[in-house]
ZALO-709232 format. One record per atom (N, C-alpha, C): atom name; x, y, z. Coordinates in steps of 0.02 Angstrom, whole numbers, plus 32768, in hexadecimal, padded with zeros to 4 digits. Layout:
{rec CA {X Y Z}} ...
END
This chain:
{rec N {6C67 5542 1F9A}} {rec CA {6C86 552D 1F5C}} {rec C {6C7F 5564 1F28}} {rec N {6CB4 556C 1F0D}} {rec CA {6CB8 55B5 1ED6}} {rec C {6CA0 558E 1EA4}} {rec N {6C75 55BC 1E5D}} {rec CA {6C64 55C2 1E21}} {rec C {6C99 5589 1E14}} {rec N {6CD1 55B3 1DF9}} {rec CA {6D0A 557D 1DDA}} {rec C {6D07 552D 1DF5}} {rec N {6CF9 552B 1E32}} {rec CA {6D07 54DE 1E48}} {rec C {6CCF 54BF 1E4E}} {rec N {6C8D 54D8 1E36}} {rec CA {6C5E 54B0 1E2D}} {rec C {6C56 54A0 1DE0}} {rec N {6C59 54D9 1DB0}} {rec CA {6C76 54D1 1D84}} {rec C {6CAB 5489 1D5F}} {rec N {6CC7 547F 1D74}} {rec CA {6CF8 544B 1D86}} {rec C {6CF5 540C 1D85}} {rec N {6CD4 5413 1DC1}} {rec CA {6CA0 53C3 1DE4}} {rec C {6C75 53C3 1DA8}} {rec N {6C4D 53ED 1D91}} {rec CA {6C0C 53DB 1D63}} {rec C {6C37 53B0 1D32}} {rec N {6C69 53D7 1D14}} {rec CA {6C86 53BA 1CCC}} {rec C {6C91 5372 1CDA}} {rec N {6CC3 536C 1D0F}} {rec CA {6CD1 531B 1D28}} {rec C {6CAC 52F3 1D18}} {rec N {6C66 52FB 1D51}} {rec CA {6C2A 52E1 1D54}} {rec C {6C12 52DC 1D13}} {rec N {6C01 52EC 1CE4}} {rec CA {6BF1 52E3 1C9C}} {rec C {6C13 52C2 1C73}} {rec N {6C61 52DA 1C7E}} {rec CA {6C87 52B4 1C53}} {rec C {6C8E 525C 1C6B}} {rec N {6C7A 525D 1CA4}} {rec CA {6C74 5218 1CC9}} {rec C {6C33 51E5 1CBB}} {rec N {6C02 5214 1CB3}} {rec CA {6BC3 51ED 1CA3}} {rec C {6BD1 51E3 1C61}} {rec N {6BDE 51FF 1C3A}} {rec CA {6BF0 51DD 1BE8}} {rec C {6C07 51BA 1BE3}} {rec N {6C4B 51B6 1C0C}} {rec CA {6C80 5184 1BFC}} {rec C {6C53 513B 1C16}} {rec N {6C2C 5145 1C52}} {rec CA {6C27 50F9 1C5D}} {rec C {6BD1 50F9 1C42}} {rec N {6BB9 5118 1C27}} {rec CA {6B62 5102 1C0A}} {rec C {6B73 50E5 1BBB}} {rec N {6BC6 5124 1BA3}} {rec CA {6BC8 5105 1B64}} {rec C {6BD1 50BA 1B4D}} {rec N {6BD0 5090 1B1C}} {rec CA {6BE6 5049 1B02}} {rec C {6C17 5073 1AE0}} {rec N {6C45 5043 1B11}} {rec CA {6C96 5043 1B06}} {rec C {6CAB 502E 1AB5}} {rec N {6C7A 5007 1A93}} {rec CA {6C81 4FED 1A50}} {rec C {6C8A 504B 1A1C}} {rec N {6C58 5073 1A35}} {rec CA {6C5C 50BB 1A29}} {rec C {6C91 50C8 1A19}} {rec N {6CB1 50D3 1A56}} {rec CA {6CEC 50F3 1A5B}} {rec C {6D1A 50CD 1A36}} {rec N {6D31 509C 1A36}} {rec CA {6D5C 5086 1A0C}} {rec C {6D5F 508C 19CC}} {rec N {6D03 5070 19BB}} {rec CA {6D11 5079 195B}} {rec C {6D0A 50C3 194E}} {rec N {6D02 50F8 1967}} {rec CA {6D13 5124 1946}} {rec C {6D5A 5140 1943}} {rec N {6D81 5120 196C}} {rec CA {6DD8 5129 1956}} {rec C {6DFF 50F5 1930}} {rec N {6DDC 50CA 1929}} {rec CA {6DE7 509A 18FB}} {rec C {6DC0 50A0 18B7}} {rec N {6D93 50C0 18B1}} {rec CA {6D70 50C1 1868}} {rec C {6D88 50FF 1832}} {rec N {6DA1 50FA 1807}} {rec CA {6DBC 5120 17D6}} {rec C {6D88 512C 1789}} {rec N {6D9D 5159 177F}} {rec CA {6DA0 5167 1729}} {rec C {6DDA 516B 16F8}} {rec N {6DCA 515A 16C7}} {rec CA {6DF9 5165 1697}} {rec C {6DE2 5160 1653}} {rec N {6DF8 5182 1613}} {rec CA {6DF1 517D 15C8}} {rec C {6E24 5185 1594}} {rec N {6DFE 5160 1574}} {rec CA {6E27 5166 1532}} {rec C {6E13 5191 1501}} {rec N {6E43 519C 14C2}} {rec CA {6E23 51E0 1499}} {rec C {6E4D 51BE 146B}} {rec N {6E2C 51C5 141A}} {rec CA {6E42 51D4 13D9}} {rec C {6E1B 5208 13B2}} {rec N {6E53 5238 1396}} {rec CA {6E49 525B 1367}} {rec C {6E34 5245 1329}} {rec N {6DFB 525E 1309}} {rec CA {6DD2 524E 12DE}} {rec C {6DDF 5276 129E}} {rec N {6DEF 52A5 12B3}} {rec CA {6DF6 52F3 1274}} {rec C {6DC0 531B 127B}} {rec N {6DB6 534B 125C}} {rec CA {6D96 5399 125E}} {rec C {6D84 539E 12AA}} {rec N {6DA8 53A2 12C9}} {rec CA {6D9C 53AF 1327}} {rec C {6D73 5380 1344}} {rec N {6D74 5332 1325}} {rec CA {6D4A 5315 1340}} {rec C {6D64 52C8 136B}} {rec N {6D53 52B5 1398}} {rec CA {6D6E 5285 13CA}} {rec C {6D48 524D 13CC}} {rec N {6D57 5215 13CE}} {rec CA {6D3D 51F7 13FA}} {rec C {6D5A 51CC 1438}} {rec N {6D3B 51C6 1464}} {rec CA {6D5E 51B3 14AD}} {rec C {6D29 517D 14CE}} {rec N {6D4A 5159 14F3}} {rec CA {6D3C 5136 152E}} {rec C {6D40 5137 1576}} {rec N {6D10 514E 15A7}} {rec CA {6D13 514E 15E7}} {rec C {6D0C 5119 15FE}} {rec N {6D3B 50F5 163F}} {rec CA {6D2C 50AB 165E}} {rec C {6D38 50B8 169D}} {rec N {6D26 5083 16CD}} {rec CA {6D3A 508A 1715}} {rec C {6D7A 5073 1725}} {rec N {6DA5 5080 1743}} {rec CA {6DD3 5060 175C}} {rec C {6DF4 5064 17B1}} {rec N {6E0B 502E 17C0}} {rec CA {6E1E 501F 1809}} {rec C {6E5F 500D 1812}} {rec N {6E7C 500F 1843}} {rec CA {6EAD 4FFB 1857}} {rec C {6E9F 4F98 1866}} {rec N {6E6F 4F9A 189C}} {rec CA {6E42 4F48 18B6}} {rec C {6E3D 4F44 1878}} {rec N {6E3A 4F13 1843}} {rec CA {6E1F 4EF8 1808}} {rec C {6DE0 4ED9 1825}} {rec N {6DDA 4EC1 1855}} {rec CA {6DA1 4E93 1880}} {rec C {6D65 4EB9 1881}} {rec N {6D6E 4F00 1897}} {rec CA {6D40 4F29 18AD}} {rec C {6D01 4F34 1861}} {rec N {6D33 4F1E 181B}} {rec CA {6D04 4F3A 17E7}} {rec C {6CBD 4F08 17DC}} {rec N {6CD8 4ED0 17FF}} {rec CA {6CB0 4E9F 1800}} {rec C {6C78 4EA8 1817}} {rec N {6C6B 4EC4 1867}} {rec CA {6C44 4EDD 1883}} {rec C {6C07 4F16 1856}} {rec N {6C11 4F35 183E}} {rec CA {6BF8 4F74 180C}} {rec C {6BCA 4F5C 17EA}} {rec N {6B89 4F73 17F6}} {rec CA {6B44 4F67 17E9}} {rec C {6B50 4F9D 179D}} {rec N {6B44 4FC5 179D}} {rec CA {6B4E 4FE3 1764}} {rec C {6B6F 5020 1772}} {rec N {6B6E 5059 173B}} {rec CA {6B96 5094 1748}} {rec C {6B61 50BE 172D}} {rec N {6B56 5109 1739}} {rec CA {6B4C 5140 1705}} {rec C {6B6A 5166 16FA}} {rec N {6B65 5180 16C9}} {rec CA {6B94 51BC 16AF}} {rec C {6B7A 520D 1698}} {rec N {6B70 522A 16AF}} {rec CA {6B40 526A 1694}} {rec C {6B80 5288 1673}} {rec N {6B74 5297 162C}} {rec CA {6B9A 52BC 15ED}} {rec C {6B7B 5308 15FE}} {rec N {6B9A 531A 15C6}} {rec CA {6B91 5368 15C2}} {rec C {6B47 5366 15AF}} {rec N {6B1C 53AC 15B7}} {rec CA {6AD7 53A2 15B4}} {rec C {6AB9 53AC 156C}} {rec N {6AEC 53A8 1547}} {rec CA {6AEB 53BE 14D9}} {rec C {6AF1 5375 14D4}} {rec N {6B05 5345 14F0}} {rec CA {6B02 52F7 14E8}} {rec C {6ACB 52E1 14CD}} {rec N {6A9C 52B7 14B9}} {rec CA {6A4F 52A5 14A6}} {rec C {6A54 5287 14F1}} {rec N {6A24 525E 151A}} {rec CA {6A24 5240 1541}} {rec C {6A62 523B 156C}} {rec N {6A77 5273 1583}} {rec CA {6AA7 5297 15A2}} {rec C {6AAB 5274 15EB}} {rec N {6A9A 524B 1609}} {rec CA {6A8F 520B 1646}} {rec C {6A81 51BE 162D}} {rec N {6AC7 51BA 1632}} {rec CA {6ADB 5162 1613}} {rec C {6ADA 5136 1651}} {rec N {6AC2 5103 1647}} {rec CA {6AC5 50C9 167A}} {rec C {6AE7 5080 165B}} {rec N {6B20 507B 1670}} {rec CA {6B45 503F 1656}} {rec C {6B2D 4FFB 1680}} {rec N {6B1B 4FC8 1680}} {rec CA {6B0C 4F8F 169A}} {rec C {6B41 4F5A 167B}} {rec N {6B75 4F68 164D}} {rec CA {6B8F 4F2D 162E}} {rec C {6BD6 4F35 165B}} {rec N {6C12 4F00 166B}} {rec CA {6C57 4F27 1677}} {rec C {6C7E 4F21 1647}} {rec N {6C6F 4F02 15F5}} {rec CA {6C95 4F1A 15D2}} {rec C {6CD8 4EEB 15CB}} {rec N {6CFD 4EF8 1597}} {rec CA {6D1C 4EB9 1583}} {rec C {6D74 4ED8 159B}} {rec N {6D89 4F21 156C}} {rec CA {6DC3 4F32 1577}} {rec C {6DCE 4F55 15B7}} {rec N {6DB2 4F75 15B9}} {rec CA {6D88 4FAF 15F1}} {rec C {6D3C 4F97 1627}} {rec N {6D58 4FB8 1656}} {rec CA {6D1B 4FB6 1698}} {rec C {6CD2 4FE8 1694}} {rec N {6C93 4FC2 166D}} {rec CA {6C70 5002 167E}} {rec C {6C7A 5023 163E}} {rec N {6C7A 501C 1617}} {rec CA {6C9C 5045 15D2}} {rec C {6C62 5083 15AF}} {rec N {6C5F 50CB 15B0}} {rec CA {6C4D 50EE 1584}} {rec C {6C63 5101 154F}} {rec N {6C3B 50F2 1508}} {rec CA {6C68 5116 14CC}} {rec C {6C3D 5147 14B3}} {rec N {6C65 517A 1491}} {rec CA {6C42 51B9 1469}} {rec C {6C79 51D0 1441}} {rec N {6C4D 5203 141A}} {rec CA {6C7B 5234 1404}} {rec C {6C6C 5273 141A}} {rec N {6C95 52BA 1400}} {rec CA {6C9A 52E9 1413}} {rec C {6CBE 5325 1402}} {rec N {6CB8 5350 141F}} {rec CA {6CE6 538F 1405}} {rec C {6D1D 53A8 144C}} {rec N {6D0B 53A4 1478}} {rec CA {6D2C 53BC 14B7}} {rec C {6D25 539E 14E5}} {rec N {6D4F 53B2 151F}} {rec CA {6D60 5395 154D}} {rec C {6D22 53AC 158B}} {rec N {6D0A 5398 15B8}} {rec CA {6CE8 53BB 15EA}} {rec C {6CE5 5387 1635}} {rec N {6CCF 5394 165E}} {rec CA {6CC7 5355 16A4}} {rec C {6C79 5343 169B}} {rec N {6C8F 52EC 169F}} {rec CA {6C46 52B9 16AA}} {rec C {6C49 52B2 16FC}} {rec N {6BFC 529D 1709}} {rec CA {6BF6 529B 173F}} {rec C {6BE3 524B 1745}} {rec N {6C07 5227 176C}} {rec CA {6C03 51DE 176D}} {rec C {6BF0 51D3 17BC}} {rec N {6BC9 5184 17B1}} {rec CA {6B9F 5174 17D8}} {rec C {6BAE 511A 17DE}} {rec N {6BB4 510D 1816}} {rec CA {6BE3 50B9 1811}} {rec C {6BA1 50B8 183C}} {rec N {6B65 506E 183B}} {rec CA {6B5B 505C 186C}} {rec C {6B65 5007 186D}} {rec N {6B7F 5001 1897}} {rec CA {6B9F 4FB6 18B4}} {rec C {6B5D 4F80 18C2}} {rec N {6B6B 4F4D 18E0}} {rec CA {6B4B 4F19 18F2}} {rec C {6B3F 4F28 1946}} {rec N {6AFB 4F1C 1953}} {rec CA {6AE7 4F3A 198B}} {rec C {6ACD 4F78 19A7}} {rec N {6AD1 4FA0 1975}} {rec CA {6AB6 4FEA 1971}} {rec C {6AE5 5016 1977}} {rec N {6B14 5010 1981}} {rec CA {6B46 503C 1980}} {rec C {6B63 506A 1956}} {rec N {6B69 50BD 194F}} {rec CA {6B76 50E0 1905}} {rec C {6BA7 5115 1928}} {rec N {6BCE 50FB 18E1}} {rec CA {6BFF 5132 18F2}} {rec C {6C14 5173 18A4}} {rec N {6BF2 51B5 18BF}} {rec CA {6BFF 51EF 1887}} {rec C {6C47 520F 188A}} {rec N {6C5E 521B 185C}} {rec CA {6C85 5246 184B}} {rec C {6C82 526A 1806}} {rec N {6CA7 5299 17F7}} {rec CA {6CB0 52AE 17B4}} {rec C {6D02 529E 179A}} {rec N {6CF4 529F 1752}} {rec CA {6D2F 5294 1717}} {rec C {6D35 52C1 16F6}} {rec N {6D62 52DD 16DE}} {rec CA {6D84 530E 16A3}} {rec C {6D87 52D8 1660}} {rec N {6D68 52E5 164C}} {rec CA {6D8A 52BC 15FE}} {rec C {6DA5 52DF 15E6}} {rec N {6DEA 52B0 15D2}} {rec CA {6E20 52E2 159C}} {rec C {6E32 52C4 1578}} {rec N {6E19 52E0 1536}} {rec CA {6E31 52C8 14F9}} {rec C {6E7D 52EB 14CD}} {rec N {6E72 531D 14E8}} {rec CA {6EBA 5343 14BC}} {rec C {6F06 532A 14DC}} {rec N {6F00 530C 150D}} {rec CA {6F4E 52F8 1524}} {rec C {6F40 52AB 1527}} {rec N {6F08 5288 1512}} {rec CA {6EFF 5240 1507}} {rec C {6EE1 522A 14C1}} {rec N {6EE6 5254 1494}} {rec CA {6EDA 5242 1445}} {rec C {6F1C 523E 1429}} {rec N {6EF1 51E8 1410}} {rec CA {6F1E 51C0 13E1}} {rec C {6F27 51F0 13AA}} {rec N {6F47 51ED 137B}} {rec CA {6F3D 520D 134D}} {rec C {6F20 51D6 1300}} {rec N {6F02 51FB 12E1}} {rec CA {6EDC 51B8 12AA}} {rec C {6EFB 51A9 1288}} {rec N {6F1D 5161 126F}} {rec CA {6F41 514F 1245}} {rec C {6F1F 514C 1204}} {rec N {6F4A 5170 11D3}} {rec CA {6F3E 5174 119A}} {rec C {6F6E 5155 1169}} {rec N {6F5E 5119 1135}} {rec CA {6F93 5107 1120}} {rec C {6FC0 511C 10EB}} {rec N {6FF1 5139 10EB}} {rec CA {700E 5153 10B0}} {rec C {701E 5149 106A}} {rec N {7017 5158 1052}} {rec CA {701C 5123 100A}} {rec C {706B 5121 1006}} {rec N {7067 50F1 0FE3}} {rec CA {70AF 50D6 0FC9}} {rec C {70DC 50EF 0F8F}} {rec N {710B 510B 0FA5}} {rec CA {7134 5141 0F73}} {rec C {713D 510C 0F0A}} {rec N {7112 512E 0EF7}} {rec CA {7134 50FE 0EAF}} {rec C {716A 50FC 0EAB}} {rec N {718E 50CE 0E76}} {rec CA {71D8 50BA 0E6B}} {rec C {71D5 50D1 0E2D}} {rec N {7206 510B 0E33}} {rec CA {7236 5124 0E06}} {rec C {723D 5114 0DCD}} {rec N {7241 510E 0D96}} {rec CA {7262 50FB 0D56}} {rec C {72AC 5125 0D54}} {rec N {72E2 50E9 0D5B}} {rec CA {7329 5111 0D3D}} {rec C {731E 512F 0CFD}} {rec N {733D 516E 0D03}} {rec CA {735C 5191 0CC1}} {rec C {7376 515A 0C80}} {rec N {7381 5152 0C47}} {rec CA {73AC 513B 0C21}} {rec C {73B3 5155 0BF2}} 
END
């Protein structure tokens, strides 16, 4: 048997023991588990935003023991642990901020199960802009 074709076999063989030692629950929620945020502009370069979980399964959020979120490391307590799911949003982080950078999120489910990925938060193509109310043009006095 040549290099290459043992080579080969090994990968199989590996990729085979994962597939069946893994919990299939794994594999699923991590293609089913999402991020997403919201952003409003505050003024002088400043944001604030919301990170939440989101799914396609609505069922699956149910499952979700809690989440973490590791922020940028200028954050104060820069490793958040959400335990609530939140009323508008799944899992909900709020802050403020100056820029955009990637959190590193952490889902673990019911039964032990965790699924990591990372998020981009973007605030500059998802800021509201702040409503400010305009004042009301006075009325004129006619000429006479």
């Amino acid at each position: 048997m040549s290099k290459r074709s043992r080579r080969s076999t090994y990968w199989w063989q590996a990729t085979l023991a994962v597939l069946l030692l893994a919990p299939v629950g794994v594999i699923v929620a991590a293609q089913e588990v999402g991020a997403d945020n919201t952003a409003k502009y505050l003024g002088s370069g400043r944001y604030a935003w919301t990170v939440f979980i989101v799914a396609k399964d609505k069922s699956i959020l149910t499952r979700i023991r809690y989440v973490e979120y590791t922020l940028y490391p200028t954050f104060p307590n820069h490793v958040r642990r959400v335990e609530t799911p939140g009323n508008n949003h799944s899992f909900p982080l709020s802050e403020k901020g100056w820029g955009e950078f990637d959190l590193g999120i952490k889902v673990a489910f019911d039964g032990g199960r965790i699924s990591s990925f990372s998020y981009h938060l973007n605030l500059f193509d998802k800021a509201q802009p702040e409503k400010t109310a305009k004042p009301k043009p006075k009325p004129r006095k006619k000429a006479t």
